[in-house]
N, C-alpha and C positions, 0 to 999 in steps of 0.2 A: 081331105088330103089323100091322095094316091097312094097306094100300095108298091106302087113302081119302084125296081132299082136298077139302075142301069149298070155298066161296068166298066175296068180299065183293065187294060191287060199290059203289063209290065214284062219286059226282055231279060230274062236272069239268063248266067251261065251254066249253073248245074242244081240238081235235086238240094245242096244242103243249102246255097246260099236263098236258093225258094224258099227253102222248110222254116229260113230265119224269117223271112219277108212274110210268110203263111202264120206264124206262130204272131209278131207283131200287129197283123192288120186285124186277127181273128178277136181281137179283146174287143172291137167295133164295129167288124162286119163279117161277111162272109170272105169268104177269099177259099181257090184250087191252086194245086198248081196243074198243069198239062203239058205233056209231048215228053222228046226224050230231050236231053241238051243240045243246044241252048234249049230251054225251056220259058214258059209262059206262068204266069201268076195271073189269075182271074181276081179281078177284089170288086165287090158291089159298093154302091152307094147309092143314097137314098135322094128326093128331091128336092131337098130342103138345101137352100142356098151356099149354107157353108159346110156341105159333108164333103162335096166335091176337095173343097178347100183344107179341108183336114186330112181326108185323106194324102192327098198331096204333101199335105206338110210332112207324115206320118213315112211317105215313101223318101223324101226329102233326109230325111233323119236315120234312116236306112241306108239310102249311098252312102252319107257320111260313115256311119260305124260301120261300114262298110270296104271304106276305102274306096268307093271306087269308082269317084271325082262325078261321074253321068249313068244315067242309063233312060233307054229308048222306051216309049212305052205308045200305046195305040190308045184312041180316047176317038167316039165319033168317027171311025174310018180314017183320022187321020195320026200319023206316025208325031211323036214329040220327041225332046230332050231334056229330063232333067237331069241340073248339074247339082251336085252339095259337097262344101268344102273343099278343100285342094289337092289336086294330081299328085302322085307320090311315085315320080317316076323312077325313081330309087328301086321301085318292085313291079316296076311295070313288065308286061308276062315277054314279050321279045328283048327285054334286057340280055346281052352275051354276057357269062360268066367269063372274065380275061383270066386265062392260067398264071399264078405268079412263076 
């Protein structure tokens, strides 16, 4: 079996909601974060059929306590979207605060 691991780079919006996504993946693999904001999450995985698969679940489970309904991620040069749990547009960042 191959020593090989390949990678997925996840689209965060700043250093601490990485540092959460960093802290979670690192119990199972590698994981960086890079650039400045919006910033990027590196995370490895191995060849074996279902790392892919855990992984994903693992970032899955992170938008959720996260709030924040999708996020974009790069896998094979091509761009995704994972969604988990429900939109909370109540706190969504162009909400207008109405003056009473």
């Amino acid at each position: 079996m191959s020593d090989f691991a390949d990678r997925i780079y996840v689209d965060v919006d700043d250093h601490e909601s990485g540092a959460r996504l960093i802290r979670r993946l690192e119990r199972a693999r590698t994981a960086a974060l890079v650039g400045v904001p919006p910033c990027l999450v590196v995370a490895t995985f191995g060849p074996g059929p279902s790392d892919l698969a855990e992984l994903l679940r693992e970032i899955e489970a992170w938008v959720e306590d996260e709030l924040l309904y999708a996020v974009r991620f790069l896998l094979d040069d091509r761009v995704y979207v994972l969604e988990a749990g429900q939109a909370n547009w109540a706190t969504h960042p162009w909400r207008e605060t109405i003056a009473a």
